[in-house]
C-alpha positions in Angstrom: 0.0 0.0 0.0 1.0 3.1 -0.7 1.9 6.2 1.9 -0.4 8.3 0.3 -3.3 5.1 0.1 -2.2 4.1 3.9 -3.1 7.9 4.8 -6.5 7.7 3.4 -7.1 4.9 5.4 -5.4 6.2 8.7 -4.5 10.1 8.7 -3.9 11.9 12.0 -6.1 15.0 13.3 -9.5 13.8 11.5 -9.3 10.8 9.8 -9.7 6.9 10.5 -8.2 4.8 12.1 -6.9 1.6 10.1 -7.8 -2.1 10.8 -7.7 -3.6 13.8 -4.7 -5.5 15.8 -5.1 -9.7 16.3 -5.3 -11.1 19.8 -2.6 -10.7 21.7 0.8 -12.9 22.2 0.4 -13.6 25.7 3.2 -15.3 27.7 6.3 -14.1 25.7 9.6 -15.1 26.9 10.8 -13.1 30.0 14.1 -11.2 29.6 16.0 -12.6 32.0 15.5 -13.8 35.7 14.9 -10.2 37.4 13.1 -9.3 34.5 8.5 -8.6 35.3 9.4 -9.8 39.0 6.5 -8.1 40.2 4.3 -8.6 37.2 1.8 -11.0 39.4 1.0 -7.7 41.6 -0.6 -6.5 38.7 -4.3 -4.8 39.1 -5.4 -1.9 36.8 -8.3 -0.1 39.0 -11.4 -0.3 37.0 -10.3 -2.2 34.3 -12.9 -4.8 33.0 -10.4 -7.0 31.2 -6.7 -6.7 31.5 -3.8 -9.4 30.2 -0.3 -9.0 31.7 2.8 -10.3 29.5 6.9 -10.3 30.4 8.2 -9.0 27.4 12.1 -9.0 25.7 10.9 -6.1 24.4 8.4 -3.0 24.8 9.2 -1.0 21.9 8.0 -1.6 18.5 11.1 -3.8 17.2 9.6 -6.7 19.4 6.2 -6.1 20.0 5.5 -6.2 16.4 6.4 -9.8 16.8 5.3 -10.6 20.0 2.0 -9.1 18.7 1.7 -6.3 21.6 0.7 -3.6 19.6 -0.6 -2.8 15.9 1.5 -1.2 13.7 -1.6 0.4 11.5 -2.3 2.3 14.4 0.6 4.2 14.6 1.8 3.6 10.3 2.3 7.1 8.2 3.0 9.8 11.6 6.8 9.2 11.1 9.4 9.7 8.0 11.6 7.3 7.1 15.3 7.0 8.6 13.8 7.9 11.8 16.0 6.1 14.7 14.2 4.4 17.1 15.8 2.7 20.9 15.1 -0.7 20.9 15.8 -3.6 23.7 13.7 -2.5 26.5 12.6 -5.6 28.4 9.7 -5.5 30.8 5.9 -6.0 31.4 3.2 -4.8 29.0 -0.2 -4.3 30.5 -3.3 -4.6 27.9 -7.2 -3.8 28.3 -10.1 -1.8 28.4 -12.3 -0.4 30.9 -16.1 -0.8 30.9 -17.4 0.7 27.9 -20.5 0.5 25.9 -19.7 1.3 22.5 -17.1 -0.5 20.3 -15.5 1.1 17.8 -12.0 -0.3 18.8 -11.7 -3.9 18.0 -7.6 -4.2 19.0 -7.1 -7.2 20.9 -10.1 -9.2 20.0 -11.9 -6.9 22.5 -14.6 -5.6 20.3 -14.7 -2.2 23.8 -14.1 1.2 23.3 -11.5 2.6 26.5 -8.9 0.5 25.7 -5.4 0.9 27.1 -1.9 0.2 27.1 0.5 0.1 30.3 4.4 -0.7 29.5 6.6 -0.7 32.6 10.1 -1.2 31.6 12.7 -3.1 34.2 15.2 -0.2 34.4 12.4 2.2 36.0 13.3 6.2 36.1 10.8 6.6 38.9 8.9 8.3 36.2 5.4 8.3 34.2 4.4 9.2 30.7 0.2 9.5 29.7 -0.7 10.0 26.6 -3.8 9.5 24.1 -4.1 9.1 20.5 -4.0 11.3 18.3 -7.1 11.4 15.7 -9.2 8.9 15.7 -6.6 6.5 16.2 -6.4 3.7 18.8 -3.7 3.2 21.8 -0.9 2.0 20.1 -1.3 5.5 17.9 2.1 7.0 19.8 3.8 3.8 19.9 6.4 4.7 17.4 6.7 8.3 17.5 6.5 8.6 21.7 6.6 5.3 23.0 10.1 3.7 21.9 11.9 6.6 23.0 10.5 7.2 25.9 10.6 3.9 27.4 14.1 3.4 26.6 14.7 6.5 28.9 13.0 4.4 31.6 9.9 5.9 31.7 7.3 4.0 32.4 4.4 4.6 29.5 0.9 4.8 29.1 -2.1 5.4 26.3 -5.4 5.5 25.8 -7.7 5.1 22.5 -9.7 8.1 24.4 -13.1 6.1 24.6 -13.7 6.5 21.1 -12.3 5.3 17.6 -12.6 5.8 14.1 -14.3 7.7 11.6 -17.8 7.1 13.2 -16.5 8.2 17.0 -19.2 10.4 17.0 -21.9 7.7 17.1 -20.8 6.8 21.1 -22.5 9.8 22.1 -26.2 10.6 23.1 -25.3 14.4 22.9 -23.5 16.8 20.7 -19.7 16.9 21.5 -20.2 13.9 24.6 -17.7 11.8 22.3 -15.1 14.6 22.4 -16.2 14.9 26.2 -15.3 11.0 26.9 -11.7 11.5 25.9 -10.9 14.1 28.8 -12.8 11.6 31.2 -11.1 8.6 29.7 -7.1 10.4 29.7 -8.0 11.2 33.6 -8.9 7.6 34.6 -5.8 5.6 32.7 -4.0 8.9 34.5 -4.8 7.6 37.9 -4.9 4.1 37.2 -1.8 4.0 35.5 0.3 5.5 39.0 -1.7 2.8 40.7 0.1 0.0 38.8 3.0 1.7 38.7 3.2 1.4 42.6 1.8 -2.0 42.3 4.7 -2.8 40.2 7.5 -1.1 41.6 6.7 -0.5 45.2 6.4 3.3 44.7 4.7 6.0 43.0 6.0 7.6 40.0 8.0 10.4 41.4 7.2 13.0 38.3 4.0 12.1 35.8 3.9 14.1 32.3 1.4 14.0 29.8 1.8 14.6 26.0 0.6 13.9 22.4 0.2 15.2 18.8 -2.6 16.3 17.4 -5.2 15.2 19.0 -3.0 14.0 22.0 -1.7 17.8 22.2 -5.1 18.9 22.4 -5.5 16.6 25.8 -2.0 17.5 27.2 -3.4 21.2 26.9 -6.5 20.3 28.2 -5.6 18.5 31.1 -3.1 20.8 32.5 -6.0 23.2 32.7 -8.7 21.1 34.0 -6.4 18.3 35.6 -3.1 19.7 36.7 -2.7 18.5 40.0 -2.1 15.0 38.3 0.6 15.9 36.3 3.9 17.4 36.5 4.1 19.1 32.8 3.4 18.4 29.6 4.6 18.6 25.8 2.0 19.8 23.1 2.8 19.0 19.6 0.7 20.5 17.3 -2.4 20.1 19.2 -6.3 20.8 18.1 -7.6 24.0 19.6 -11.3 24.2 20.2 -13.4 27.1 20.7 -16.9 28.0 21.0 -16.6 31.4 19.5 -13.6 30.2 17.2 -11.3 29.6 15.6 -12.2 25.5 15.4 -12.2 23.0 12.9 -15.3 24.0 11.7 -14.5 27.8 11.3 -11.9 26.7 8.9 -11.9 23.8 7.4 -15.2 24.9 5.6 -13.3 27.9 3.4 -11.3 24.9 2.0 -14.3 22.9 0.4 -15.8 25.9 -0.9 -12.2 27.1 -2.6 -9.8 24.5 -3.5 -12.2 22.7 -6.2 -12.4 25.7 -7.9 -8.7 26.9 -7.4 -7.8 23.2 -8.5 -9.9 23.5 -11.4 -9.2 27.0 -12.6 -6.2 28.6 -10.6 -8.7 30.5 -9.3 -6.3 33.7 -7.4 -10.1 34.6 -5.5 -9.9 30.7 -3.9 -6.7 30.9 -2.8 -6.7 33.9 -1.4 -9.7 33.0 0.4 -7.6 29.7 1.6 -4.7 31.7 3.2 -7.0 34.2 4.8 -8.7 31.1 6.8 -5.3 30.2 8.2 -3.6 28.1 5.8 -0.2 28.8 4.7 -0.1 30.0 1.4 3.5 28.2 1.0 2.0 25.1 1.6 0.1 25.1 -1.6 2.0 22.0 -2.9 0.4 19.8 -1.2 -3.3 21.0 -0.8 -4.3 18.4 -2.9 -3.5 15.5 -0.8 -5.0 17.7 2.3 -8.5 18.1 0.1 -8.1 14.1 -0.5 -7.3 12.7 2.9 -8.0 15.2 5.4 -10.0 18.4 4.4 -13.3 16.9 3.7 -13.4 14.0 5.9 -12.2 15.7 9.1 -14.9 18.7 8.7 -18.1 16.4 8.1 -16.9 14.1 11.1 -16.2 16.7 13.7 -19.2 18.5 12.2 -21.1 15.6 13.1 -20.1 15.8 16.9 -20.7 19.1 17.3 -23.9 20.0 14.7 -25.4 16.7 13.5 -28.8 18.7 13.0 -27.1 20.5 10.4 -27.5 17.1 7.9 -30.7 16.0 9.1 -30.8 12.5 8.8 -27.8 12.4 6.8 -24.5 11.2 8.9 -21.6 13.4 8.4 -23.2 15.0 5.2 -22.1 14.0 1.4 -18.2 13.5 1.0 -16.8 16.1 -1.2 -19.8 17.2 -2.3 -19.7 21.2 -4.3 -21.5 24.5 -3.1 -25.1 23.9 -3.3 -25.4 20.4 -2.7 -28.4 20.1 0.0 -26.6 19.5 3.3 -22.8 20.1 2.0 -20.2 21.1 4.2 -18.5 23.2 1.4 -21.6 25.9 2.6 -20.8 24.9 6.3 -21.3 28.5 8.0 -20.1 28.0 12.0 -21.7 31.6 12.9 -24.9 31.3 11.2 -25.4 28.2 13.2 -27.7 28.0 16.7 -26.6 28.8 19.8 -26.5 25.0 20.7 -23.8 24.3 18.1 -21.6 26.7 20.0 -22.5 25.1 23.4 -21.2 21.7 22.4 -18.5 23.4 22.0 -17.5 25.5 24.8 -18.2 21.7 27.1 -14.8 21.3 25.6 -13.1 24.5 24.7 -9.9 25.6 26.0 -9.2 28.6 28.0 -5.2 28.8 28.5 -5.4 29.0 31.9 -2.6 26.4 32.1 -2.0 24.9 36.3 1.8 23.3 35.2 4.7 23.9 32.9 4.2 23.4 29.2 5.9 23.5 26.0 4.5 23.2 22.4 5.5 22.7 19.3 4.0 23.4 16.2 5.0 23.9 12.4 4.7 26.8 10.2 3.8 24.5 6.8 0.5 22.6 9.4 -1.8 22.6 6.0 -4.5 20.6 8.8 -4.2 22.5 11.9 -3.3 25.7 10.3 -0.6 27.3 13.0 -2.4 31.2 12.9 -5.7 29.0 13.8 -4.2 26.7 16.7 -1.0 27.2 18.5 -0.7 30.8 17.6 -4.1 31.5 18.9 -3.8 29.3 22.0 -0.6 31.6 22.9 -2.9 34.3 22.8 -5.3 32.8 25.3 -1.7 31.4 27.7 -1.0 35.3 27.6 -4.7 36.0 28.1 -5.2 34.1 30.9 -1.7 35.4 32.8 0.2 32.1 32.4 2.9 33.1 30.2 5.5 31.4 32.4 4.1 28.0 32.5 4.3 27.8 28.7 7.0 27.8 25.6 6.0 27.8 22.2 8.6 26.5 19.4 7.6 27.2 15.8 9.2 24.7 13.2 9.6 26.1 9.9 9.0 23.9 7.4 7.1 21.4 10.1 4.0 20.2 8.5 1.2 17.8 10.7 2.5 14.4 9.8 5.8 13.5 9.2 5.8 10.9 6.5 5.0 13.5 4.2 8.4 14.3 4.8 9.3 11.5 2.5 7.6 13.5 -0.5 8.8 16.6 -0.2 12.1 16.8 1.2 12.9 19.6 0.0 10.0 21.9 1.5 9.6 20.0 4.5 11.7 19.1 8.0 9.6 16.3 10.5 9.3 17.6 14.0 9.7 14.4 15.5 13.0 15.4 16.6 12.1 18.8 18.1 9.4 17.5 20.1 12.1 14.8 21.6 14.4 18.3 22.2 11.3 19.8 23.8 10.9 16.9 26.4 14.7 17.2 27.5 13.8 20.7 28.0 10.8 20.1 29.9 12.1 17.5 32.0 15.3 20.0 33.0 13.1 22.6 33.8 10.6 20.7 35.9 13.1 18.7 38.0 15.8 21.3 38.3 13.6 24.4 39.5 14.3 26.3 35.9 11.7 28.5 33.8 11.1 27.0 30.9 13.0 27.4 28.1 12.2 31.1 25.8 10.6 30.0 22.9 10.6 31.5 19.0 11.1 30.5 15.6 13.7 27.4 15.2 15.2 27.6 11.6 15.4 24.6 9.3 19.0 23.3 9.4 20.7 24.0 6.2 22.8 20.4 7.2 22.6 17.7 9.4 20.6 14.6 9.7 16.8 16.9 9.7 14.9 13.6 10.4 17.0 12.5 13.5 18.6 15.9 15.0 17.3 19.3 15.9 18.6 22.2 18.3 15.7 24.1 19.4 18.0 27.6 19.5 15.7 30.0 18.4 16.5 32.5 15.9 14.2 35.2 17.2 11.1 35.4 20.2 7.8 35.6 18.9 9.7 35.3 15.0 6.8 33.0 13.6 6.9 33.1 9.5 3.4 34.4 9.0 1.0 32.1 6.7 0.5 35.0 4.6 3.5 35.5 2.8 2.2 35.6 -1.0 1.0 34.0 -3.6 3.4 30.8 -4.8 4.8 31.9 -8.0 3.3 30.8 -11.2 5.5 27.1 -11.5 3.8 24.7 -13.6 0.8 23.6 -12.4 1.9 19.5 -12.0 5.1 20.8 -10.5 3.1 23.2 -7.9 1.1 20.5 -6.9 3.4 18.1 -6.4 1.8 15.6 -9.1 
């Protein structure tokens, strides 16, 4: 299968979440005599199922094997040549907790609330949480967060966030309940997962972050507002920002239904114009197309549909890439026209930057999904807003785009972030356990050398020196070469 194909299938902010993982390997060889000593201890609180294995190894490299995780949950967020730690021997901790929908079928379990515990055997007395980003399942951060973080010794954690897929919408009885579930789902693996680590290692995690992409940074930013006594500090990359009177998803994503066909079509100057003014970096206009294809459309009607399913009627998620004027298309989505309610659903899960511990994020200036003027810039605003400035650092990648396998492409108008979010940790983790104000933030240049997918220094050039998404038109290159055909 293709990357491109794969993506369709799987994306990362808005789209699905790919096939399913078999039943899991359970009884793998143990690592060596000390190795899951205290795996017998073993009792996630609340969990309704839960299987316990002693593992050779918890990153990816042998749980693909051993068949503790699902590699199309976490395919097509990473570029090629990334470098992953392998060798981390230990206990793996699967399950779910009750649940009545199922949109997650991992494991055999046919449950939605399914979770992932990895305790590695050289403990750093520490915790990672983490959710999935999307509509991904819990193995989403397996590659990109996971490996590395578990061969630092952290002990790991993630949740599918109560909900999967492109139909996530349907576990709710209310508008934006689904969204809703993943805050209440990220809290309880929070507390059971400290539980288990203390059942495990006979103490509790001295220091417990929380982090993610996409999605996932949308949760880390949430939960240091609403949760923060749980946590220590987190790491947002990239993350969703919701809010009732906007900017959302659904305040933007709608100018890019309405324009790109025609801009496509006709080179239109009036449709792309109206593109960049909703957010979207005009520079990123080489790879619209595969945004209209795999993310654009799909992500809007979904998202719609947890927030404003009256909008349809008794359509679900509306008509896929249907053109202005179509009866119940999302190309003529209007967020302020719409009824009081629709703005409601929202603000249940908006975020106000009223952060309660340290934070850094990360986001990059080429984000053709999460358009950075729409999302992190805007949440800084709210940080500043809400007088917490010196619990958070924003980094802004140039050339950072929302998944990194399109990397692979385009490497030429591209960098992957990967390696700046693992930077961004280090930073947080010296400034929370050394008593140090978080690092300044700014705009982080793309190398002009180096290994880009591996390697980053998160020196910034300049404080506040964002590259604005409204920098001009491209110029007028062949059509097939400016969209990257």
């Amino acid at each position: 299968m293709s990357r491109g194909s794969f993506l369709k299938a799987t994306g990362a902010a808005g789209v699905a979440a790919a096939g399913s993982g078999g039943l899991l390997a359970v009884g793998a060889s143990p690592a060596g005599a000390e190795s899951c000593a205290n795996m017998g201890r073993i009792q996630v609180p609340g969990a309704e199922v839960q299987e316990t294995a002693c593992l050779e190894d918890l990153t990816t490299a042998g749980t693909e094997d051993s068949g503790h995780t699902n590699r199309s949950d976490w395919e097509g967020l990473h570029a090629e040549g990334t470098e992953n730690p392998t060798g981390v021997p230990g206990v793996q901790v699967d399950g779910h907790f009750p649940d009545d929908s199922s949109t997650n079928t991992n494991n055999g379990y046919n449950s939605d609330s399914q979770f992932v515990i990895r305790l590695p055997d050289e403990w750093n007395g520490k915790l990672v949480v983490t959710g999935a980003p999307g509509v991904r399942q819990q193995y989403a951060n397996d590659f990109i967060i996971g490996d590395w973080v578990l061969s630092k010794g952290y002990a790991f954690a993630s949740t599918d966030k109560g909900n999967t897929g492109v139909r996530f919408y349907a576990t709710g009885q209310s508008p934006g309940d689904s969204v809703a579930e993943w805050h209440e789902r990220v809290e309880e693996l929070t507390r059971a997962a400290k539980v288990v680590v203390e059942q495990c290692y006979g103490r509790e995690p001295e220091r417990t972050y929380i982090t993610g992409i996409s999605n996932g940074g949308y949760l880390t930013r949430y939960a240091l507002e609403n949760t923060p006594e749980l946590y220590d500090g987190g790491v947002d990359w990239e993350g969703t920002l919701f809010r009732a009177e906007g900017p959302n998803l659904l305040t933007y994503l709608p100018v890019t239904l309405r324009n790109y066909p025609s801009y496509r079509l006709t080179d239109d100057r009036e449709a792309f114009d109206n593109i960049v003014e909703a957010g979207f970096p005009a520079e990123s206009e080489f790879f619209w197309d595969e945004h209209y294809t795999i993310y654009w459309d799909l992500t809007q009607r979904i998202y719609r549909e947890e927030f404003d399913p009256d909008y349809d009627g008794p359509l679900e998620a509306g008509v896929p890439f249907c053109q202005p004027g179509t009866p119940s298309c999302d190309a003529d989505y209007d967020y302020d026209e719409r009824p009081q309610e629709v703005r409601d659903a929202v603000r249940r899960v908006e975020l106000t930057g009223d952060l309660g511990k340290p934070m850094i994020t990360l986001h990059g200036t080429l984000d053709a999904l999460l358009p950075i003027s729409k999302n992190a810039d805007a949440y800084e605003e709210l940080v500043e807003s809400a007088g917490r400035s010196d619990l958070h650092s924003y980094f802004v990648i140039e050339d950072g785009n929302h998944v990194d396998s399109f990397y692979d492409d385009y490497p030429d108008e591209l960098r992957p972030i990967l390696p700046c979010y693992r930077a961004a940790f280090e930073a947080l983790e010296d400034s929370v356990e050394n008593d140090r104000p978080l690092p300044e933030g700014g705009f982080v240049p793309r190398p002009e050398g180096g290994d880009i997918v591996n390697e980053c220094s998160l020196e910034p050039e300049r404080r506040r020196g964002r590259r604005s998404a409204e920098r001009g038109r491209p110029g007028e290159a062949p059509r097939r070469e400016r969209l990257g055909s």
